[in-house]
C-alpha positions in Angstrom: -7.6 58.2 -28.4 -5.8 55.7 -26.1 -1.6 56.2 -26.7 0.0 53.6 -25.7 3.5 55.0 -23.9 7.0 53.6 -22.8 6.8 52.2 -19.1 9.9 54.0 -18.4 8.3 57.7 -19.4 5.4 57.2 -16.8 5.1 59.2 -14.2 4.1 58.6 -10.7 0.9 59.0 -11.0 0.5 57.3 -13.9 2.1 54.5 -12.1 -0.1 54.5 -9.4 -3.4 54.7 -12.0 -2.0 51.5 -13.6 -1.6 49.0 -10.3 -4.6 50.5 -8.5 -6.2 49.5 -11.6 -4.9 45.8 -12.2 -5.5 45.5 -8.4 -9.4 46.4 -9.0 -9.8 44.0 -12.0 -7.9 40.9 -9.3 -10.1 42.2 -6.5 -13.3 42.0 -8.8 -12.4 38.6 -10.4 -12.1 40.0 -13.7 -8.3 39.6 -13.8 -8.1 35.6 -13.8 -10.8 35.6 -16.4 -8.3 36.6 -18.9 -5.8 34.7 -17.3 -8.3 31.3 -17.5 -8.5 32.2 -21.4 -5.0 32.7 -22.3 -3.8 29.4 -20.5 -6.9 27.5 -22.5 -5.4 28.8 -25.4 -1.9 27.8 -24.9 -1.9 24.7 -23.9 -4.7 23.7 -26.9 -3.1 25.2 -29.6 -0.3 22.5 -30.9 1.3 22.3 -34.1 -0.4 19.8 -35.6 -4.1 20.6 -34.5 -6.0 23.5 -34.5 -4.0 26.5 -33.5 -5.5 30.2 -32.7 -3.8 32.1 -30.0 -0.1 30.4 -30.6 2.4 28.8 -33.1 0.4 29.9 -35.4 0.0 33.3 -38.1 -3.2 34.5 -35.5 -0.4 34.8 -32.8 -0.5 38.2 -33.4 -3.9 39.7 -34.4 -5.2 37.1 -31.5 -2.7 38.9 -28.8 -4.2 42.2 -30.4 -7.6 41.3 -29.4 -6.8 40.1 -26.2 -4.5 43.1 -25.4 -7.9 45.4 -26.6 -10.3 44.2 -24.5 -7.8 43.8 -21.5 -7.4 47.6 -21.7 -10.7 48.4 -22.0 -11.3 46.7 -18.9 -8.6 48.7 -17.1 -10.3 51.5 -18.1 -13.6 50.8 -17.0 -11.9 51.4 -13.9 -9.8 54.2 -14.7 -10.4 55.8 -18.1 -7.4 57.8 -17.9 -5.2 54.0 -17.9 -3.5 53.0 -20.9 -1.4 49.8 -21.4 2.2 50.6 -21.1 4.8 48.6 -23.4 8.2 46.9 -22.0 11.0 47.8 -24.6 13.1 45.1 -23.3 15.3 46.0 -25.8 16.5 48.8 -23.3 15.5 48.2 -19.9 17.5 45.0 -20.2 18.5 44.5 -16.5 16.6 43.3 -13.3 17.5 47.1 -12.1 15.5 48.6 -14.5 12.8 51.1 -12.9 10.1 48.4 -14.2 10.8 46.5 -11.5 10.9 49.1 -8.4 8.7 48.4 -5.7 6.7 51.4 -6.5 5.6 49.5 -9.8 6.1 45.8 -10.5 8.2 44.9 -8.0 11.6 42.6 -8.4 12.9 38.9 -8.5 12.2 36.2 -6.4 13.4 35.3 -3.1 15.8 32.2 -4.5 14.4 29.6 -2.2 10.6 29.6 -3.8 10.4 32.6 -6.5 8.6 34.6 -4.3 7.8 38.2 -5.1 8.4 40.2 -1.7 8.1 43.7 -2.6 5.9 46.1 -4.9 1.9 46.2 -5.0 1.5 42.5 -6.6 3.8 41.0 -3.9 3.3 38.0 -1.8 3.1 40.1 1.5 1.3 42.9 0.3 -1.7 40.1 0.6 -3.6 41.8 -3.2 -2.1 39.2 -5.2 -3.3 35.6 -4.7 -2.5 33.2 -7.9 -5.9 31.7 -8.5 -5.1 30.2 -12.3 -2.6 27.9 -10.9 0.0 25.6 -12.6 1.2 23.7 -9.1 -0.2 24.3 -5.5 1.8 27.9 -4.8 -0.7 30.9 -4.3 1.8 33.7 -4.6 3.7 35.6 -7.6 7.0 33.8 -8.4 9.9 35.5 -10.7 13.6 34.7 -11.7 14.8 37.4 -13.5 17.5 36.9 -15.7 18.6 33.2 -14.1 21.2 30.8 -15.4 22.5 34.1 -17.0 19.4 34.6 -19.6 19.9 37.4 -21.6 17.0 39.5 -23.0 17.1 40.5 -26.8 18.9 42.9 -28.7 17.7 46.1 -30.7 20.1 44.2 -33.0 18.2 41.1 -33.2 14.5 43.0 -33.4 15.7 44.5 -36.2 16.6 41.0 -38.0 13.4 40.0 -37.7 11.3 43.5 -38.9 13.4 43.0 -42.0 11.9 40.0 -42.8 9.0 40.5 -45.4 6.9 37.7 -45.7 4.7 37.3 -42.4 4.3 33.7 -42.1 5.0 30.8 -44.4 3.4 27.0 -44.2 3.3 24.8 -42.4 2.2 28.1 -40.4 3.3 26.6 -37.1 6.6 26.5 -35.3 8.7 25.1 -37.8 7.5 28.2 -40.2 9.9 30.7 -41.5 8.6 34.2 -41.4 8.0 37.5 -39.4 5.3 35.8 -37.3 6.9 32.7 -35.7 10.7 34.7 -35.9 8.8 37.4 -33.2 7.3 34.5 -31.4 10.6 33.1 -30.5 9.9 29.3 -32.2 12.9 29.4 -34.7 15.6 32.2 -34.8 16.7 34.8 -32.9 13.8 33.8 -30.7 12.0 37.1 -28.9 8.9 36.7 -27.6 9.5 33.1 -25.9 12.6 34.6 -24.7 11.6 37.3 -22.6 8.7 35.1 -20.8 11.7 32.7 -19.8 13.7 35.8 -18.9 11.3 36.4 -16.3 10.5 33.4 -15.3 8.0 32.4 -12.4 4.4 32.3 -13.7 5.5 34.0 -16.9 7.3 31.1 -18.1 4.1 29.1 -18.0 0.7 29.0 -20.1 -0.7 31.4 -17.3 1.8 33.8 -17.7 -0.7 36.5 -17.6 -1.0 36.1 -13.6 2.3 38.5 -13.6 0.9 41.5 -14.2 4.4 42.0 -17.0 3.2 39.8 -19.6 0.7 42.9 -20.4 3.8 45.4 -21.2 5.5 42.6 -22.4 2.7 41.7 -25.3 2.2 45.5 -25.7 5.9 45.8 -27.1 5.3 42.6 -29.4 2.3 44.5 -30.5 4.1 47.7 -31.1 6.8 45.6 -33.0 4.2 44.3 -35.0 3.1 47.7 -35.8 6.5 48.7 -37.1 6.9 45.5 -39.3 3.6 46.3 -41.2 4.8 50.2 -41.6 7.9 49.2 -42.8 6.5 46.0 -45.3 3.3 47.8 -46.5 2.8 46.0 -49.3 3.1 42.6 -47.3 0.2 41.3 -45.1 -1.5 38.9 -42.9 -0.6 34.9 -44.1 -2.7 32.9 -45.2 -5.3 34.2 -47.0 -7.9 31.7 -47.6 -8.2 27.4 -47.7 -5.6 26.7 -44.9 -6.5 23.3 -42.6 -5.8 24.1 -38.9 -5.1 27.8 -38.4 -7.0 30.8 -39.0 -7.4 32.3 -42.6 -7.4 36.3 -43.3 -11.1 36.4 -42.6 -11.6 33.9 -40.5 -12.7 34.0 -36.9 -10.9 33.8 -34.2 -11.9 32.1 -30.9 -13.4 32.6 -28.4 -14.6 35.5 -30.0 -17.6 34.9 -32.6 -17.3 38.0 -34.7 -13.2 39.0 -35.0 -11.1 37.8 -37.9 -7.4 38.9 -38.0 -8.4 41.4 -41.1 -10.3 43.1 -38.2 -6.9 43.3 -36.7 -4.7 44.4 -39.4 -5.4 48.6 -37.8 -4.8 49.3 -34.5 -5.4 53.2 -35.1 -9.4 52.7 -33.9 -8.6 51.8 -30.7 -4.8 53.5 -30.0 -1.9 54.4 -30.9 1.8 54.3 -29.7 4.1 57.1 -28.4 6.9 56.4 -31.1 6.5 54.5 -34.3 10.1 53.4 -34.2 
């Protein structure tokens, strides 16, 4: 069984298992395939058309599947790789040990955004941006600009006390677990940490920083906690809904996944903590 642990309990080796990884799946081309499919997804799904992966109640069983089959592609490389999480909630700071050059790597350079350090870095030569939003090859951060702050353990635990998961018009405007974790009303989390980062994060192909996978691992875990602590509440909407994807409907691209296959994460891993 695949656990899913805190980046900042990894060890070194660990470490090194995960980037020699990610670098494998970039080196093969496998990397910006994901990438390709997450940036289709956001910048199709709008709040008044058809919605899957975004501003919509299959925000979060979508992510799930995506997250899945990410991992299982890491460890086609290394079965001994699991997905980290990123509890922002703690490492709060651009000093955190998520960003040391022996992981991640930092910031910017402030004149382009440029990563220069760490295994994803524009010098290290392993990291060209293929899935591209303007004409720059290379990894681009801004951790914390403009005075950004990351949320609170305060403000997570606003939103897992909400009970309902999502309400109509099950978009942006809702008011509900879902769209309060994805950071479209509220407190705002999710959206919030991507524009923390900034760079490529900030952008529909945010998945080019190799951070948006510990970032979405957290949401996921958070997700986790919400249904254990709301067991009698569940996935929104059920059945009939115009736009967005029902209880047992599928969810694109994939042909045979519904967010009911979603609801248990147990099959395929667990976490290190439940709270």
């Amino acid at each position: 069984m695949t656990v899913r642990k805190n980046q900042a309990q990894l060890s070194a080796d660990e470490k090194r298992r995960f980037t020699d990884a990610l670098l494998e799946l970039k080196r093969s081309g496998r990397y910006d395939t994901f990438v390709s499919t997450h940036n289709a997804f956001i910048m199709s799904d709008t709040d008044n058309g058809d919605r899957v992966g975004h501003r919509s109640p299959s925000f979060l069983p979508w992510h799930r599947r995506y997250l899945i089959e990410f991992e299982q592609a890491l460890q086609a490389v290394d079965a001994s790789v699991a997905l980290p999480y990123w509890d922002w909630t703690a490492d709060r700071t651009s000093a955190s040990s998520l960003w040391a050059s022996d992981f991640l790597g930092g910031t910017g350079r402030a004149r382009d955004g440029q990563v220069l350090d760490g295994p994803f870095s524009g010098p290290s030569g392993a990291w060209q941006i293929n899935v591209r939003v303007d004409g720059r090859t290379y990894l681009r951060r801004d951790l914390g600009a403009g005075g950004r702050q990351l949320p609170t353990r305060a403000e997570v635990d606003s939103v897992l006390a909400m009970s309902t998961y999502d309400a109509p018009p099950w978009n942006s405007a809702s008011d509900g677990f879902r769209n309060h974790l994805e950071g479209w009303r509220g407190v705002n989390l999710h959206n919030r940490v991507h524009v923390w980062v900034g760079g490529q994060m900030a952008t529909g192909a945010s998945p080019n920083d190799p951070v948006f996978w510990l970032h979405h691992c957290f949401i996921d875990k958070l997700w986790s906690q919400w249904q254990a602590r709301h067991p009698g509440s569940t996935y929104l909407p059920t059945a009939g809904t115009r736009n967005v994807v029902d209880l047992r409907d599928t969810m694109r691209p994939w042909n045979d996944v519904t967010p009911a296959d979603m609801l248990d994460h147990t099959p395929h891993y667990t976490y290190d903590t439940a709270a």
